[in-house]
LUMVONU-465493 format. One line per 8 residues: number of its first residue (from 1); their letters; for each residue x, z, y of N, C-alpha, C, CB. Coordinates in steps of 0.05 Angstrom, whole numbers. Each point is the difference from the previous one (the first is absolute). Glycine has a CB too. Layout:
<kegus>
NUM	A	X/Z/Y/X/Z/Y/X/Z/Y/X/Z/Y; ...;
</kegus>
This chain:
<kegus>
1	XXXXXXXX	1009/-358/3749/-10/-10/25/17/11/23/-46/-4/-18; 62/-10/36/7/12/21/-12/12/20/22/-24/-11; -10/31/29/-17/25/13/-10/-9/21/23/34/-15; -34/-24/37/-13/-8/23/4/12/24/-27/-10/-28; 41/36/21/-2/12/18/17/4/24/-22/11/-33; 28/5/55/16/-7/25/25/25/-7/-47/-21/42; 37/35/-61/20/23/5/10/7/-29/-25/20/46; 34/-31/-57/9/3/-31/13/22/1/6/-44/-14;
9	XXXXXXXX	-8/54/-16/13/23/-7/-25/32/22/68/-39/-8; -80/31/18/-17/22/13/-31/5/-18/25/-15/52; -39/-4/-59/-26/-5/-18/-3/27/-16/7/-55/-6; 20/50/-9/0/24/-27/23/6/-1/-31/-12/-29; 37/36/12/18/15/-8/25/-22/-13/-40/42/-7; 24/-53/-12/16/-17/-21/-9/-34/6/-1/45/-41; -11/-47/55/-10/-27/4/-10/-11/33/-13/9/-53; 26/-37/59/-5/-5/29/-25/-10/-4/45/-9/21;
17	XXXXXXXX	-63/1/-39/-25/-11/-5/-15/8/-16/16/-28/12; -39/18/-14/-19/2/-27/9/-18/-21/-42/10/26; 39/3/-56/15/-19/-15/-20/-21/-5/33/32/-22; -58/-17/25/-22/-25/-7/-10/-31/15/-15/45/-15; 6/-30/47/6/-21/20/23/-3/19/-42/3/-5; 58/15/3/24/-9/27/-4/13/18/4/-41/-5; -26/55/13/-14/3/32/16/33/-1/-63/-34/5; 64/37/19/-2/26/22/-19/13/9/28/-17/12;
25	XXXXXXXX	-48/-2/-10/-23/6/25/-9/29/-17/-24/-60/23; 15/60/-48/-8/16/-9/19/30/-15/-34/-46/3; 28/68/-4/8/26/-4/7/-7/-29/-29/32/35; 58/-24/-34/9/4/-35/-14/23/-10/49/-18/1; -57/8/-31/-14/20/-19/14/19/-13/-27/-32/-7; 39/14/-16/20/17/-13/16/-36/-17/-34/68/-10; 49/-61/-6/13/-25/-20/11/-20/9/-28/7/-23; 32/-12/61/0/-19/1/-15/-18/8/19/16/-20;
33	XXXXXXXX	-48/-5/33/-22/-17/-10/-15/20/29/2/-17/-69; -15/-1/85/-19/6/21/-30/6/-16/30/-34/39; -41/46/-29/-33/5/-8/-12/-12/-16/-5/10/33; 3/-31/-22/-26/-31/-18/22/-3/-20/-31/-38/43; 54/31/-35/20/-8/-28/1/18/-20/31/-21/27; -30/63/-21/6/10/-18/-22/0/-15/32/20/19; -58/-24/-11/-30/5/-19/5/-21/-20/-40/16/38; 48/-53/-30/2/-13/-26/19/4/-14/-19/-27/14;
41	XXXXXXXX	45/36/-11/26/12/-18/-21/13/-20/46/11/38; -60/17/-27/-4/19/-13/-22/-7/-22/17/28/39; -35/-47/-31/-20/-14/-17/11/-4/-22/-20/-21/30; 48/-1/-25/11/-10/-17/12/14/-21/2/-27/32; 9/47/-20/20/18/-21/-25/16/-25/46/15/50; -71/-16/-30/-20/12/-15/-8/-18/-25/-15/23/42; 15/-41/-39/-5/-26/-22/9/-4/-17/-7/-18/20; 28/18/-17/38/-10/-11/22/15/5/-9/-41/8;
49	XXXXXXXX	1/73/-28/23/20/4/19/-6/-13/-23/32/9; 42/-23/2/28/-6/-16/2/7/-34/22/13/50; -22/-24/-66/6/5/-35/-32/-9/-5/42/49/-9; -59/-50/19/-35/-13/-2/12/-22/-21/-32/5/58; 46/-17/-67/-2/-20/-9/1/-30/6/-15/35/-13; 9/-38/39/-12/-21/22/19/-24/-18/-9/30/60; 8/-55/-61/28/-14/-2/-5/-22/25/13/5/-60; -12/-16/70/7/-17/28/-20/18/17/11/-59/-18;
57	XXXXXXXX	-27/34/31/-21/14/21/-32/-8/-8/39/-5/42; -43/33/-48/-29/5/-11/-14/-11/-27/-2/1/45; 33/-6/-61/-4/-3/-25/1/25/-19/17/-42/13; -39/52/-27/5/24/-11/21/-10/-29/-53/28/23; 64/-1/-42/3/-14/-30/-6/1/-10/16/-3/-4; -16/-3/-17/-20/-5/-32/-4/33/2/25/-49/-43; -9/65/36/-7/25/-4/-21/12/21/46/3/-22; -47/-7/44/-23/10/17/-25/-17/-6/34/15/38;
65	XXXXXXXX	-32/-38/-56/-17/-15/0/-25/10/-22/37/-35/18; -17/51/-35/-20/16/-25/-9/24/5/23/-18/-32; -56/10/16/-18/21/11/11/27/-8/-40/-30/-1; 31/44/11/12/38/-2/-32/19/-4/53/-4/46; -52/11/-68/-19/18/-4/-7/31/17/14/-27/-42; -34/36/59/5/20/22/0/22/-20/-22/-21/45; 37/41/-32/2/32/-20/-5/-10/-36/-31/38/48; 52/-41/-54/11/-11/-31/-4/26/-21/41/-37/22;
73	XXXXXXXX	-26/56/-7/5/26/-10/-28/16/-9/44/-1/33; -70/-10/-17/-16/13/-4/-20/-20/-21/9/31/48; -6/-52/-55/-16/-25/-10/10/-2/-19/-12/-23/33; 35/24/-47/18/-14/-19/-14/11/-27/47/-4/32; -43/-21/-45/-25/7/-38/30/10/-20/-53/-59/-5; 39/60/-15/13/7/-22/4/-37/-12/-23/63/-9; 51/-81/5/-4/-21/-13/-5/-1/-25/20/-12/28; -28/-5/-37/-1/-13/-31/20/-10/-7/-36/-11/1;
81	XXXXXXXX	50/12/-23/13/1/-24/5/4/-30/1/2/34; 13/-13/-34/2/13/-35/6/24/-11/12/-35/-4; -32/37/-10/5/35/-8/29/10/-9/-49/-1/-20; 72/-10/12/24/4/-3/15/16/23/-5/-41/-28; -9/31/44/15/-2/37/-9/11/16/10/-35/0; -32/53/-4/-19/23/6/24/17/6/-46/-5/-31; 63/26/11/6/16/6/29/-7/8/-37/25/-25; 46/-42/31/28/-9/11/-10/-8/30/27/-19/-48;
89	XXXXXXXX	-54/16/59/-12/-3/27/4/21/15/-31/-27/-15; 16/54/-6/-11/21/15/30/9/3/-55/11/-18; 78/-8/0/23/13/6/12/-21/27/8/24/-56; -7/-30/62/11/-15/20/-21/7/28/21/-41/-39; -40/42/39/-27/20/19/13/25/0/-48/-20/-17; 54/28/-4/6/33/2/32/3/15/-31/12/-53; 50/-29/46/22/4/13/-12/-5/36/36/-19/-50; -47/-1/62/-4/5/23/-15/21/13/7/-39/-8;
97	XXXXXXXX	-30/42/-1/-24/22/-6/-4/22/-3/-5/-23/-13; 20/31/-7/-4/22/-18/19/17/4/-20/-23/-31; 16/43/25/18/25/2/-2/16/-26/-7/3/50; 30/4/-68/-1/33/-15/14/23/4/-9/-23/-29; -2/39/34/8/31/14/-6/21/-13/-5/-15/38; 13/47/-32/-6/19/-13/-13/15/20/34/-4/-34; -36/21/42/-22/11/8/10/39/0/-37/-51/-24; 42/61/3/11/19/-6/25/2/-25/-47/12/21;
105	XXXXXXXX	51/14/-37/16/-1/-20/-6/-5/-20/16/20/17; -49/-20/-30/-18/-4/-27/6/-37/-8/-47/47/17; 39/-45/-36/-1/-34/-12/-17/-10/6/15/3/-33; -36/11/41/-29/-7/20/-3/-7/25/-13/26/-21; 37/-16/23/2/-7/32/8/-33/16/18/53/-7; -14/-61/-11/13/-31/4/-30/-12/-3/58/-3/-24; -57/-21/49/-18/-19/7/15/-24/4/-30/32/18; 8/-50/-34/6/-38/14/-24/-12/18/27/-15/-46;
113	XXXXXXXX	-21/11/64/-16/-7/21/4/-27/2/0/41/22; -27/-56/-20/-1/-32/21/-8/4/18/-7/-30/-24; 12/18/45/-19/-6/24/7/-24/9/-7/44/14; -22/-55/-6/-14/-22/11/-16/-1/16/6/-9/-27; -8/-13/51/-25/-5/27/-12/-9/-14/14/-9/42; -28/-1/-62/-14/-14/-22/-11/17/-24/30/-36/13; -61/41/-9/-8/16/-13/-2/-14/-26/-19/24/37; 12/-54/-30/-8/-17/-21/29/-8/-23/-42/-19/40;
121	XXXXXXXX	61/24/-30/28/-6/-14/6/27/-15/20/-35/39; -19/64/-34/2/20/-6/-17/8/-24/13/4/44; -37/-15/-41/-24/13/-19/13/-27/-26/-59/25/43; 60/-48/-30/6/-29/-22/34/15/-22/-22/-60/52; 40/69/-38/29/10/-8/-15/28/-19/40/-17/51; -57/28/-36/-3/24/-27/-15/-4/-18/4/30/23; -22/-52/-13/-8/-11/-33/13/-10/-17/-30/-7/13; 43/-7/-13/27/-12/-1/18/19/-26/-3/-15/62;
129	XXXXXXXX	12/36/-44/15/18/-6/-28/19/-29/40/-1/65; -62/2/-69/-16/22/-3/-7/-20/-37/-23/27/70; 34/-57/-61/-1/-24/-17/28/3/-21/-28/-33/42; 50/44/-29/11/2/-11/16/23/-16/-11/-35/25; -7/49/-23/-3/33/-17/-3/24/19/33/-16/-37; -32/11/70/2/28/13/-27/10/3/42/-9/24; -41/36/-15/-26/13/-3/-7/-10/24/5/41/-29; -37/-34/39/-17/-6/22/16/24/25/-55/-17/-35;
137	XXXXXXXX	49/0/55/3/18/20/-8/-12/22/33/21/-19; -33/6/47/-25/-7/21/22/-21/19/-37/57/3; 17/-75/11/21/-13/21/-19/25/35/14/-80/-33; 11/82/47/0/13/26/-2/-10/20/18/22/-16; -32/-22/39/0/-16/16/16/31/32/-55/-49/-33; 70/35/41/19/21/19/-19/-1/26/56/-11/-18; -79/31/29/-7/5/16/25/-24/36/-26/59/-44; 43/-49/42/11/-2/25/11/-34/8/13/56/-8;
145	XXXXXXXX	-27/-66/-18/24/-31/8/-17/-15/-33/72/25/29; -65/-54/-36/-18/-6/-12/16/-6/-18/-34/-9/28; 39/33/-50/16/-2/-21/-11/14/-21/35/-5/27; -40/-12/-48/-7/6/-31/26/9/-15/-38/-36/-2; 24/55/-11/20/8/-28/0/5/-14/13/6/8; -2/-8/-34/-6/4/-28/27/17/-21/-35/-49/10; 22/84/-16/29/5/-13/-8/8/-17/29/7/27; -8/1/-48/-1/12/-20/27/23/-2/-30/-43/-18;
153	XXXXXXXX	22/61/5/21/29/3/7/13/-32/-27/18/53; 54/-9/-58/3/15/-22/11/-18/-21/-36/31/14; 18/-33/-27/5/-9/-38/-1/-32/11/-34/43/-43; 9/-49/58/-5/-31/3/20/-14/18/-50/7/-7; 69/7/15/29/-21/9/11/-5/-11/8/8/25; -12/10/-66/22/-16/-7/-20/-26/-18/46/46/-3; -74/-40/4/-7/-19/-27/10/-27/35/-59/29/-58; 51/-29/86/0/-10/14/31/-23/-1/-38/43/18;
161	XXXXXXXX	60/-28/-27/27/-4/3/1/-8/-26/18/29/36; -31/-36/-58/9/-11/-25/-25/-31/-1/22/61/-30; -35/-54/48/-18/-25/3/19/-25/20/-50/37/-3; 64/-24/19/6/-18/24/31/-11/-9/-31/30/41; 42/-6/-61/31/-8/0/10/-3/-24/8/22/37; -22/-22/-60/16/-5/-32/4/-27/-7/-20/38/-19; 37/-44/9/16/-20/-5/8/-22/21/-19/11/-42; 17/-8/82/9/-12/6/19/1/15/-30/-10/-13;
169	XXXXXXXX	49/-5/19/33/-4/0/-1/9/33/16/-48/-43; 0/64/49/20/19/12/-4/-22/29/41/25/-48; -44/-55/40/3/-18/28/-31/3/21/36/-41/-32; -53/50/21/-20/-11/-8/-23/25/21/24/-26/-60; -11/50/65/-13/18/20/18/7/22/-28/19/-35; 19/5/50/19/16/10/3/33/-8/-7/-36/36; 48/22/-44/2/26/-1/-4/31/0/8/-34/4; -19/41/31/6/22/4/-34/5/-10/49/2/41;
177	XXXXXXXX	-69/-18/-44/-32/13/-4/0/-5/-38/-34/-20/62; 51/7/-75/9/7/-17/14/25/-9/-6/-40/8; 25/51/5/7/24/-10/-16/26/9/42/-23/-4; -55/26/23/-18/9/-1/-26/7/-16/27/-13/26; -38/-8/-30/-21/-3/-23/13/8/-33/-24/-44/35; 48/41/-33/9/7/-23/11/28/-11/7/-44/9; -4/64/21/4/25/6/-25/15/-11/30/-13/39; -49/-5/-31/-35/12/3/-8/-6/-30/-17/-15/56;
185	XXXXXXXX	29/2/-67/-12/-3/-33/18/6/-14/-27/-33/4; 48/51/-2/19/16/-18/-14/28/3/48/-29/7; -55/33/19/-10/29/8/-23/5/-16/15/-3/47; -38/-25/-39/-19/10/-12/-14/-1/-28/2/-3/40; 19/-15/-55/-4/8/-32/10/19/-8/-2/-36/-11; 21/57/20/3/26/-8/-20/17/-3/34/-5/17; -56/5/-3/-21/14/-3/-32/-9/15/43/32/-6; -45/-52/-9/-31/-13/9/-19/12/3/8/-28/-17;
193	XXXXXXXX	-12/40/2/-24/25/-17/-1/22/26/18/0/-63; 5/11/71/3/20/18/-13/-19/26/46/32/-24; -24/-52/39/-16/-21/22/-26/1/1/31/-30/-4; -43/15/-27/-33/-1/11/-7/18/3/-13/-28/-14; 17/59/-3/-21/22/11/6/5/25/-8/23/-40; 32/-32/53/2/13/33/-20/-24/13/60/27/6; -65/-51/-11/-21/-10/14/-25/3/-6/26/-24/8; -35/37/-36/-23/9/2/-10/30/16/4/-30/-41;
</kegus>
C-alpha cells in the first residue's frame, strides 16, 4: 500500500508508512506497523507461526489434522502381540529407557533400570519380563516427578541379559547397552551365590 503521508522517510526508522494501512496519522509500533495494524500482524503470527505447518491461508495439514493424545508419556499401555516379539519389544524399550550400571566394585553392584510416566506400561513390561523367567520385583514410584521404575541388581542382569539378547543378530539392538549388559553377566556368573547373599 502506498503511503499517505506528508513527510516520508520521518514516520519510522525503517519505514515512511504503516505497512498495514499507509497512514501517518497514527504512532509507529514496532515492524512496520502502527498500533491497530501491529495487534492484527500479531494475532496473525499467533495463529500461523512460522514452521506451524499452515499451507496457504488458514489451511491447516493433514498432520495437524490428526488427533494427538494429551501427556502420552504418562497414559501409554503395554501393546499386544505375539509372544515371539515380547522380548525383541521390551529390548528396544530398554535401549530408549533403560539403563545398566554398576553402582560399586562387587558383582552386586550392577543394576538395570526402566523408567516410565506410565505406571500401567511398567507394571505390564515386568510382567512381561517376570513371564519370561525373571524374578519378581518392586515397581517405584519417584516422589519428585511422575516416574515409575522397575530394577533388578546382581545375578538377575545376567538371567535379565540372556532373556533380552541370545541368539539375536548384532543388527538388531544397541550396541553400547549391549556391552554393558554383557559386562554385568560375565561379572555376575562368577559368583552368584556370593551376589545373592549380599542382597539378602
Amino acid at each position: 500500500m502506498e503511503c499517505q503521508g506528508k513527510y516520508p522517510g520521518k514516520w519510522a526508522t525503517r519505514h515512511d508508512c504503516c505497512r498495514g494501512c499507509g497512514s501517518t496519522e497514527r504512532p509507529h509500533r514496532a515492524r512496520g506497523f502502527c498500533r491497530q495494524c501491529y495487534q492484527v500482524d500479531y494475532e496473525a503470527r499467533i495463529r500461523n507461526p512460522p514452521g506451524s505447518g499452515r499451507i496457504g491461508r488458514g489451511r491447516p495439514s493433514l498432520r495437524s489434522q490428526i488427533p494427538k493424545p494429551s501427556r502420552k508419556s504418562l497414559t501409554i499401555e503395554f501393546p499386544e502381540m505375539p509372544a515371539e516379539m515380547v522380548r525383541h519389544f521390551i529390548r528396544g524399550c530398554w535401549d530408549g529407557d533403560g539403563c545398566i550400571c554398576k553402582d560399586g566394585d562387587r558383582a552386586s553392584s550392577w543394576r538395570a533400570i526402566y523408567c516410565s510416566g506410565s505406571q500401567m506400561f511398567v507394571a505390564s513390561l515386568h510382567n512381561a519380563l517376570v513371564h519370561l523367567g525373571m524374578q519378581l520385583a518392586r515397581i517405584h514410584r519417584d516422589r519428585r516427578a511422575t516416574v515409575y521404575t522397575v530394577r533388578w541388581s546382581g545375578w538377575k542382569c545376567g538371567i535379565l541379559f540372556r532373556i533380552l539378547y541370545d541368539s539375536v543378530p548384532d543388527q538388531q539392538y544397541l550396541l553400547r547397552k549391549y556391552t554393558r549388559f554383557r559386562m554385568a553377566e560375565r561379572e555376575t556368573s562368577e559368583a552368584p551365590r556370593r551376589a545373592s547373599r549380599h542382597r539378602r
